[in-house]
VMD Tcl script that draws the C-alpha trace (Angstrom):
set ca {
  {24.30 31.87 32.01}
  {23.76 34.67 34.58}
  {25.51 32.51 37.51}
  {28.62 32.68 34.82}
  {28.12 36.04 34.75}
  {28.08 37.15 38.01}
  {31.44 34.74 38.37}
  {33.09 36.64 36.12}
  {31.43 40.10 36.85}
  {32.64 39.26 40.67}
  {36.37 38.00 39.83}
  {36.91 41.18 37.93}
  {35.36 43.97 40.10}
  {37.36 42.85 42.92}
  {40.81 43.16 41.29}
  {40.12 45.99 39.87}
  {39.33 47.98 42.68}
  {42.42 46.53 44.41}
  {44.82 47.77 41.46}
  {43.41 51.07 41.13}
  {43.94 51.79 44.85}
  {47.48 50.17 44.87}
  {48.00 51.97 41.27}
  {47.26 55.45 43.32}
  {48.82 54.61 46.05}
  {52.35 54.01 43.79}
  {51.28 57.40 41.80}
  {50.77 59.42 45.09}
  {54.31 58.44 46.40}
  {55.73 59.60 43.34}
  {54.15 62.81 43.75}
  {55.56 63.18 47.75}
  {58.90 62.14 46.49}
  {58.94 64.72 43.54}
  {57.74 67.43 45.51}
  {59.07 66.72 49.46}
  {61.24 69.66 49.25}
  {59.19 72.28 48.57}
  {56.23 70.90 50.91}
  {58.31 70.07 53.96}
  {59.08 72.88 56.16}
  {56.84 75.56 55.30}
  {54.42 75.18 58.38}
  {51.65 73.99 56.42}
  {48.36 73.30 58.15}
  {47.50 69.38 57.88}
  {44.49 70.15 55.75}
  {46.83 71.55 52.65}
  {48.71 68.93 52.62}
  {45.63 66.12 52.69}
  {43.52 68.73 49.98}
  {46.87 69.08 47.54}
  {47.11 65.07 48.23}
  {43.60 64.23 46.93}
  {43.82 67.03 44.18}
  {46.97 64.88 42.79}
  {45.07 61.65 43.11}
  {42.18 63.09 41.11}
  {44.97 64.08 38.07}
  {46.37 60.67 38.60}
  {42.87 58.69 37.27}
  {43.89 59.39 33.55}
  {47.01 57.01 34.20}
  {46.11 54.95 36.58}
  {42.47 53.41 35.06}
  {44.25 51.67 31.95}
  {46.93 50.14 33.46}
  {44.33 48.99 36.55}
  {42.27 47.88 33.81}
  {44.74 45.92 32.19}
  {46.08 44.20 34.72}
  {43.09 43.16 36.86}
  {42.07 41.31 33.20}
  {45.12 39.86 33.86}
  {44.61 38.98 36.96}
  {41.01 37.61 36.55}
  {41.45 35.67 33.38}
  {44.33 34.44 34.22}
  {43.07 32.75 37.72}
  {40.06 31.30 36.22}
  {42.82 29.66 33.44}
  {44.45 28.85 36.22}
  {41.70 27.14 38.23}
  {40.37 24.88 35.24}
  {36.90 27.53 35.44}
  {37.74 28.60 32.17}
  {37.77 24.75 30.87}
  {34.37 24.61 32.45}
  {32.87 27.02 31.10}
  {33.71 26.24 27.52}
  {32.76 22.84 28.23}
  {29.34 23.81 28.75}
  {29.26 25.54 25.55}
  {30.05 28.82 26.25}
  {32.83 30.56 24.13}
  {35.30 33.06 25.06}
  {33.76 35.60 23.17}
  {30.18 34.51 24.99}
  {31.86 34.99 28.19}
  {33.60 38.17 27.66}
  {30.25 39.81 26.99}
  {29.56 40.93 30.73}
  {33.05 42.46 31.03}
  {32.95 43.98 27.84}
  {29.70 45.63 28.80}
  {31.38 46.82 31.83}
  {34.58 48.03 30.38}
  {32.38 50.55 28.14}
  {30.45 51.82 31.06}
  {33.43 52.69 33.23}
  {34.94 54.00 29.63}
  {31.78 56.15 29.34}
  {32.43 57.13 33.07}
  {35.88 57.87 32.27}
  {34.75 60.08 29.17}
  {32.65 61.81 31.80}
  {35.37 62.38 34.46}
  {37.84 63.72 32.18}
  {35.66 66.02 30.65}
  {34.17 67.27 34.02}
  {35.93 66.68 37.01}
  {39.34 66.34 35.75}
  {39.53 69.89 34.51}
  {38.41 71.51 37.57}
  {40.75 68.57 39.84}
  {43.83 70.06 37.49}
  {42.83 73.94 38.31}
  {42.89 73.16 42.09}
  {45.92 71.11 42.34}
  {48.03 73.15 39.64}
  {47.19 76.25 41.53}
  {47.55 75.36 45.40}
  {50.37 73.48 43.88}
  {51.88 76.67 42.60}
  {51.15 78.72 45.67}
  {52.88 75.75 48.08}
  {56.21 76.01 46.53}
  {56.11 79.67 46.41}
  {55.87 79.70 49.67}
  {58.59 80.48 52.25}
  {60.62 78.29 54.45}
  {59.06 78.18 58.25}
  {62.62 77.46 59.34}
  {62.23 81.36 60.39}
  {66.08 81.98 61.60}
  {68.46 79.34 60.60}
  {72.20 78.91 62.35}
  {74.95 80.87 61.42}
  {73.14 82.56 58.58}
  {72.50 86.06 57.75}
  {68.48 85.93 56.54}
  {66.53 88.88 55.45}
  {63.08 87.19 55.46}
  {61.95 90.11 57.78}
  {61.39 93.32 55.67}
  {63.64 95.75 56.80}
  {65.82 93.64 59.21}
  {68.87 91.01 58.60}
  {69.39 88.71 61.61}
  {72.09 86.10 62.01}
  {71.73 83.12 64.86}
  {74.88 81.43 65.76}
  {73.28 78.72 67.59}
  {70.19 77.61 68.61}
  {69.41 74.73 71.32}
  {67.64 71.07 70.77}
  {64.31 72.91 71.09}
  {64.39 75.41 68.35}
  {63.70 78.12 70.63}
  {66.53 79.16 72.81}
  {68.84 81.11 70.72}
  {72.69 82.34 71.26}
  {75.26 84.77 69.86}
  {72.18 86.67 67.82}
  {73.24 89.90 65.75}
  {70.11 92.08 64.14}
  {70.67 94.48 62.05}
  {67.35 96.75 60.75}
  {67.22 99.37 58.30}
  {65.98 103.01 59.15}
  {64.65 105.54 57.03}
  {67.98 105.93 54.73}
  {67.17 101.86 53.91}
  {70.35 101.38 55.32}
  {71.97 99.53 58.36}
  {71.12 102.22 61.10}
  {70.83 100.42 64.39}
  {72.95 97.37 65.26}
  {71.79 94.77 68.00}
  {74.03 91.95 69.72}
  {72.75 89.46 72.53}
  {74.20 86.86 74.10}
  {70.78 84.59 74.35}
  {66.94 84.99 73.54}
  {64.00 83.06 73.48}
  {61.93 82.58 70.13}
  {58.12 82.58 70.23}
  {55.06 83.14 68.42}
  {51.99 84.88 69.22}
  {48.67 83.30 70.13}
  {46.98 84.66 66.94}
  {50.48 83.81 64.59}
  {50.50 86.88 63.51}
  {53.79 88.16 64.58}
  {57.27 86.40 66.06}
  {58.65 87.76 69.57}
  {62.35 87.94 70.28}
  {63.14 87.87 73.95}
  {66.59 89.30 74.04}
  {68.59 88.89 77.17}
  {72.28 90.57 77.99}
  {72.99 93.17 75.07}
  {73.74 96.06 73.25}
  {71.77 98.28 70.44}
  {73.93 100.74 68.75}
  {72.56 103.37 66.73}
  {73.32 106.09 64.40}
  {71.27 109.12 63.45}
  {71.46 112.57 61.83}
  {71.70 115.53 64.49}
  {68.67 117.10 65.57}
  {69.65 120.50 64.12}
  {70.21 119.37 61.15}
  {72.74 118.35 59.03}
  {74.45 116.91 55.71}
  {75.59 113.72 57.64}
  {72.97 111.34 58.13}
  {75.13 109.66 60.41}
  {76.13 112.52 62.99}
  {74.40 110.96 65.78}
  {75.79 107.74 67.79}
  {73.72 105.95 70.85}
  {74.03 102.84 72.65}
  {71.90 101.06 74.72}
  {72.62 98.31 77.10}
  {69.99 95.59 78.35}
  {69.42 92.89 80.69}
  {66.09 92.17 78.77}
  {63.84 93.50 76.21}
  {61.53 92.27 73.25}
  {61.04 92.44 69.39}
  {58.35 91.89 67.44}
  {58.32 90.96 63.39}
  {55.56 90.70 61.20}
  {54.63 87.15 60.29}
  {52.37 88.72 57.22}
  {54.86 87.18 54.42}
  {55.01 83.71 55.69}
  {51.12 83.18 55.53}
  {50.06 81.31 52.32}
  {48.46 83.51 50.11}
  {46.12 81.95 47.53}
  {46.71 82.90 43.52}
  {43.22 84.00 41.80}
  {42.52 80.33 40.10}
  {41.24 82.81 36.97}
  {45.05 83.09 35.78}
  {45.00 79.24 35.84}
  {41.71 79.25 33.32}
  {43.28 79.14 30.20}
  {45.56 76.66 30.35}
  {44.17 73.22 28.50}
  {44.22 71.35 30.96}
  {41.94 72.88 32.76}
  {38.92 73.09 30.22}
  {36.57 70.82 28.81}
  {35.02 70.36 25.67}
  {33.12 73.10 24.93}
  {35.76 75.54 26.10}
  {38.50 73.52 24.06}
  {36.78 73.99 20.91}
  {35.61 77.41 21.82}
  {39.19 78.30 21.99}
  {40.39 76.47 19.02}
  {37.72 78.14 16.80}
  {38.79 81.53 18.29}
  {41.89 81.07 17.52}
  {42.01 79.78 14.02}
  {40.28 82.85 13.36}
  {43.12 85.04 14.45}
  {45.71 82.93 12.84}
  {43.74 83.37 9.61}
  {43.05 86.88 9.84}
  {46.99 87.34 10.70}
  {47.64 85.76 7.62}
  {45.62 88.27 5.88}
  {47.06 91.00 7.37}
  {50.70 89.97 6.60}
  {49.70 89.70 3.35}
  {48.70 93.07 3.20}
  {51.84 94.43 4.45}
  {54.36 93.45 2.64}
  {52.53 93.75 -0.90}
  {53.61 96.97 -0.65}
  {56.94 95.64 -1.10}
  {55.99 94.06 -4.71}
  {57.74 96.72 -7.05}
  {59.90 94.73 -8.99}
  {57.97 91.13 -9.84}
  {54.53 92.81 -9.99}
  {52.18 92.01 -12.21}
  {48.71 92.61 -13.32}
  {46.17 90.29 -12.53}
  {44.34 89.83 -15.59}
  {47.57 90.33 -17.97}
  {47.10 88.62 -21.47}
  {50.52 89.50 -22.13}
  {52.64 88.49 -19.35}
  {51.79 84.91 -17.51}
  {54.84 85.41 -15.20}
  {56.71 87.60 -12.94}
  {59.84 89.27 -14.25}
  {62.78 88.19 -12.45}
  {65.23 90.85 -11.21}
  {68.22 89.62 -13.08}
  {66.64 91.08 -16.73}
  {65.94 94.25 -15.86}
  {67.45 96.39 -18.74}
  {69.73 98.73 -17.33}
  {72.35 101.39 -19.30}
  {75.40 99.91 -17.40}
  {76.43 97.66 -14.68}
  {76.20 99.98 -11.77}
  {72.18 100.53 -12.62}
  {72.16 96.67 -12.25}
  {74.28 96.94 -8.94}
  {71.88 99.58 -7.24}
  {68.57 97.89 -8.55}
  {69.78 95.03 -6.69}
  {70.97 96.61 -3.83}
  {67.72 98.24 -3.40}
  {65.65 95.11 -3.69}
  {68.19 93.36 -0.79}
  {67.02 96.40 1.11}
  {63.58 95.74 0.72}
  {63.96 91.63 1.56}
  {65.99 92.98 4.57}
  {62.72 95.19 5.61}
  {59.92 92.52 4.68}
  {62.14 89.77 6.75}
  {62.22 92.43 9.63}
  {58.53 93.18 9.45}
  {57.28 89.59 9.34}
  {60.18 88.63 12.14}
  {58.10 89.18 14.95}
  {54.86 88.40 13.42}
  {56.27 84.73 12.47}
  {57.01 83.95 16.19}
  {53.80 85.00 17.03}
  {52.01 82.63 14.56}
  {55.14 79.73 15.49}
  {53.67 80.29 19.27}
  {49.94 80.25 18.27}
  {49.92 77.37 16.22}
  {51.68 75.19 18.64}
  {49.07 76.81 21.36}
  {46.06 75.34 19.22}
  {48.15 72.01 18.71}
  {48.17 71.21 22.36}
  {44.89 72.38 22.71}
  {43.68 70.08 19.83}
  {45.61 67.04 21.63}
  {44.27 67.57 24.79}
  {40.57 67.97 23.59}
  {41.87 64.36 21.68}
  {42.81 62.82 25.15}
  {39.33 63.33 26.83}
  {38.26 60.35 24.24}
  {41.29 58.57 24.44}
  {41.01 57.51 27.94}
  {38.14 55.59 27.92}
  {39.43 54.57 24.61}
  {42.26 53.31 26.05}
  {40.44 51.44 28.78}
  {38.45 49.26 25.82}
  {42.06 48.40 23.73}
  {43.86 47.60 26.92}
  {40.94 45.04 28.08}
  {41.14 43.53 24.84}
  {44.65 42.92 25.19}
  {44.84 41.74 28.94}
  {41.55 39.10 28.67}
  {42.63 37.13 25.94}
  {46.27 37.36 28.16}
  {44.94 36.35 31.30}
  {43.41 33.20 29.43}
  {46.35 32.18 27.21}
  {49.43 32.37 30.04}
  {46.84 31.06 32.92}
  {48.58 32.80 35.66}
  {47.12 34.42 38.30}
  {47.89 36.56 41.44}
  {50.42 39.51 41.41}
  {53.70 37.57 39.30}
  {53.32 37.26 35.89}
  {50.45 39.42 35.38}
  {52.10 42.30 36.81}
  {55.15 41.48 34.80}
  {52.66 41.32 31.60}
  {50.64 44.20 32.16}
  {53.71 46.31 32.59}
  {55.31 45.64 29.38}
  {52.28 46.36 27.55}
  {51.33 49.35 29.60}
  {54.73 51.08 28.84}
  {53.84 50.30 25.06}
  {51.13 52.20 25.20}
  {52.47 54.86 27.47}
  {56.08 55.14 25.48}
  {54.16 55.31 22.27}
  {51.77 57.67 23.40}
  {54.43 60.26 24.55}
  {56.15 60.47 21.29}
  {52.88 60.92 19.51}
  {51.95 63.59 21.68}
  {55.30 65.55 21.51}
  {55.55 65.03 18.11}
  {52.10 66.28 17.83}
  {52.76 69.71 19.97}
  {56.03 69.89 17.63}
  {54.18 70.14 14.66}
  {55.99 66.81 13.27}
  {52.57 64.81 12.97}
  {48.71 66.03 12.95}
  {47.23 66.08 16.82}
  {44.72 63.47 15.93}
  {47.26 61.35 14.74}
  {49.63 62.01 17.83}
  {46.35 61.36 19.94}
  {45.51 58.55 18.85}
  {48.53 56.31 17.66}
  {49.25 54.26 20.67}
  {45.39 53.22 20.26}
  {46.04 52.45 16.36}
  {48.91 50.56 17.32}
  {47.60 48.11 20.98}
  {44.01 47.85 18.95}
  {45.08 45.29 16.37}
  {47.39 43.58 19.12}
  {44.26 42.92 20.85}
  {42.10 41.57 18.44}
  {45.21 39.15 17.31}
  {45.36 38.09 21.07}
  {41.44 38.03 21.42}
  {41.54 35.52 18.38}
  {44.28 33.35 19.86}
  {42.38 32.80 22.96}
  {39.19 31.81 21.34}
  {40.88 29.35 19.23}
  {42.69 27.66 22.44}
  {46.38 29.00 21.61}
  {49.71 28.34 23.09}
  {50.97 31.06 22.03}
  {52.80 31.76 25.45}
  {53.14 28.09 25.81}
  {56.86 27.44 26.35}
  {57.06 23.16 25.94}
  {55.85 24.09 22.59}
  {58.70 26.67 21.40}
  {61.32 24.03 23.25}
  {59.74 21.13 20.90}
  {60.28 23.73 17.90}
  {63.71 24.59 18.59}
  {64.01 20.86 18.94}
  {62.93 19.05 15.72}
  {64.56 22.21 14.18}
  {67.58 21.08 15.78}
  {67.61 17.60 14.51}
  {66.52 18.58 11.31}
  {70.13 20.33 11.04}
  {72.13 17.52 12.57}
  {70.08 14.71 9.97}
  {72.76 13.41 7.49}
  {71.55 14.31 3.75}
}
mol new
graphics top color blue
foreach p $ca { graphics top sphere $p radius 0.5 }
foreach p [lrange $ca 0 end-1] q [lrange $ca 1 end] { graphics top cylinder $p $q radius 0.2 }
display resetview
C-alpha cells in the first residue's frame, strides 16, 4: 500500500511543480507585456526590474495554484489511465477512493499552506509590488532630449535637439532656452553640435556645446520699468552646461499610504477594519436620524398616542381656503427640498462606505477561498484524469482550461456583483466553489464506478440505435 503511495505521491509532485512554474512563467509575461511601456526606458537599475518581477510572481500564486492544481491531476491521473497502472491497482483491490487518499492528504496541506500564504505573505508581496509598481510608472522617461522636440524636463530650461547621431550622444542644430528671474525666456542659446554626457556620480548631465551663440536680455543696471532694456550676445567655439539630474532619480512613495488598501492586510486587520467601520456607518445612521427629525412638523406624532395610531397626511389639513392649502404645501416641498439637500452628501458618503466594507468583506472571503479552491478543483481534475485516460500536455490542458475559466468567469461576476451590492460578499466569495463542488463529487462518483462518461464509441453507439430506432417501419 505505501509503494502505491509513493507512485502516486511521485507522479503528482512532479507535474505539479512543472505547471506551477510554466503557469508563472505565462502570468509573468503577461505582466511585461501589460506594463513594457512604462518600464522600458526609464534607466532602471537591473535590480528594480528583477525585485518588481518577483513581487508580481508572489501576487500571481492566488491564480496560478488552482489551475496548476487542476491540471497536474490531470496530468497524473490521466497517465496512469493511460498506462493500464490504474487497472492495476484496482485489480489488487484498491479503489479509487483508497487511492486518492495520499493526494487528498496532500491537496489539504498545500491548501493549509495556501491559507497561510495568503494571509501572510501575500499581503505584504501586494504592498511591495503595488507600490514600486506605482513609483516605476511615475517615473520619467531616460530618453533625456529627444529629436526635434521642445522638452522641459529640466526645471527652468526648454531645449530642442534636431538631430542626434547613432550613438545617442553627439547632438546637432540644439536651441536652449532657460528662464531667468522674471520665469520667462531670458537668455537664448543656438549651437551647431555638442556632446551629451553624464557625470561619474549621475548626478547631473553635461552639455558640451561647440560653435554658438547665447543671447540675452536684462533690465538696465540703473534701473528701470523694462525688464528687458538690456541685450548681450555671446559667441563660442566651446563651453559647457550642467542640469540637475535630481528629478529623474526614482523616488520611493512611503508604503504607509499603501496600508489601507485590502489587499494589503490580513485577517486580523480585515476584520479590525470592518468592525470599525460598521460602527461609523451605524452611528451615521443615528446621526441622520437626528437631523432631519427636526423636519417632522407636519406628520408628527406622539409616541404613546391612544388616540391617533397614524400620521396625518398633508392633504387633510383643514385650511379656511385654497391658498392656506397651496402655502402649507409649498412649505412642506421646501422642507423635502432641505432634508434631500442635507442627507445629499451624507448618502454618498454611506454609498462609498458600504461598498468600502463590501470589498473588504470579499477579500477577507478570498484568503479561505484559495485553498478552498485548490480542494474543489482536485476533486474535479482526479476523477478527470482517470475517466478520459490521457496524459501529457493535449487533452489535459484542453480540460483543465475549460474548467478553470468556469471557475474563474464565475468567480468574477460573484465578486463584482458582490462589491456592487447586487449579492451578499459571502455569497459572491464563495459561488464559483458552490457551483465546481458538486461537479466534483458527480465526477469523483463516475470514476469510482468505472464510467465512460467521456467515452466517445459509446455516444456514437447511442446516436446509432437511436437512429435506427427512427428509420424502423411501425
Amino acid at each position: 500500500m505505501k509503494k502505491i503511495h509513493l507512485l502516486l505521491l511521485k507522479s503528482f509532485i512532479r507535474p505539479f511543480i512543472v505547471t506551477l512554474l510554466i503557469v508563472m512563467f505565462v502570468l509573468l509575461m503577461l505582466f511585461l507585456f501589460k506594463y513594457i511601456d512604462d518600464l522600458i526606458g526609464k534607466g532602471f537599475q537591473w535590480y528594480i526590474i528583477l525585485e518588481l518581477m518577483m513581487y508580481n510572481s508572489a501576487t500571481n500564486v492566488a491564480m496560478a495554484l488552482p489551475l496548476s492544481v487542476l491540471l497536474s491531476s490531470i496530468m497524473t491521473y490521466g497517465a496512469l489511465g493511460e498506462n493500464y497502472e490504474l487497472v492495476a491497482i484496482k485489480s489488487a483491490g484498491i479503489s479509487l477512493r483508497r487511492a486518492m487518499y495520499p493526494m487528498i492528504v496532500v491537496v489539504v496541506i498545500l491548501s493549509i499552506a495556501a491559507f497561510a500564504f495568503s494571509d501572510y505573505m501575500l499581503p505584504v508581496a501586494n504592498l511591495k509590488y503595488y507600490s514600486l509598481l506605482y513609483d516605476a510608472r511615475k517615473q520619467k522617461s531616460a530618453d533625456l532630449l529627444p529629436e526635434n522636440i521642445f522638452t522641459n524636463r529640466f526645471p527652468g530650461y526648454t531645449i530642442r535637439v534636431k538631430r542626434k547621431d547613432a550613438d545617442g550622444q553627439t547632438l546637432h542644430d540644439i536651441m536652449i532656452y532657460s528662464k531667468g528671474k522674471l520665469e520667462v525666456n531670458q537668455v537664448v542659446t543656438f549651437a551647431k553640435s555638442g556632446l551629451m554626457y553624464r557625470t561619474k556620480d549621475d548626478l547631473f548631465l553635461v552639455l558640451k556645446l561647440k560653435d554658438g551663440v547665447r543671447y540675452e536680455e536684462d533690465a538696465a543696471k540703473e534701473g528701470g520699468y523694462n525688464p528687458r532694456q538690456t541685450f548681450r550676445r555671446f559667441r563660442f567655439k566651446e563651453t559647457e552646461q550642467k542640469f540637475d539630474l535630481g528629478e529623474f532619480k526614482m523616488k520611493r512613495t512611503d508604503e504607509n499610504e499603501f496600508r489601507n488598501a485590502s489587499m494589503m492586510m490580513n485577517l486580523r486587520q480585515l476584520q479590525h477594519y470592518i468592525d470599525s467601520t460598521g460602527k461609523t456607518v451605524d452611528s451615521n445612521a443615528n446621526f441622520n436620524y437626528k437631523l432631519i427629525v427636526p423636519y417632522f412638523k407636519y406628520t408628527s406624532v406622539p409616541e404613546k398616542s391612544s388616540v391617533i395610531k397614524k400620521p396625518i397626511p398633508a392633504d387633510s389639513i383643514k385650511a379656511t381656503n385654497i391658498s392656506d392649502k397651496i402655502n402649507s404645501l409649498n412649505n412642506a416641498l421646501s422642507e423635502v427640498h432641505q432634508v434631500q439637500d442635507l442627507l445629499r452628501g451624507r448618502a454618498d458618503v454611506h454609498k462609498e462606505t458600504t461598498k468600502s466594507i463590501r470589498r473588504y468583506i470579499m477579500e477577507y472571503q478570498k484568503k479561505f477561498t484559495l485553498g478552498a479552491a485548490c480542494i474543489v478543483l482536485f476533486l474535479i481534475g482526479a476523477p478527470l484524469g482517470a475517466i478520459i485516460r490521457k496524459g501529457g500536455l493535449g487533452l489535459p490542458v484542453v480540460v483543465s482550461v475549460v474548467f478553470f475559466l468556469i471557475y474563474y468567469i464565475i468567480g468574477t461576476i460573484g465578486e463584482k456583483s458582490a462589491k456592487e451590492g447586487d449579492l451578499s460578499p459571502l455569497v459572491g466569495a464563495w459561488i464559483s466553489i458552490a457551483v465546481l463542488f458538486p461537479i466534483g463529487l458527480f465526477l469523483s462518483y463516475k470514476a469510482a464506478t468505472d464510467s465512460t462518461l467521456f467515452d466517445m464509441e459509446m455516444y456514437k453507439r447511442f446516436f446509432k440505435r437511436f437512429k435506427l430506432r427512427k428509420t424502423k417501419p411501425a
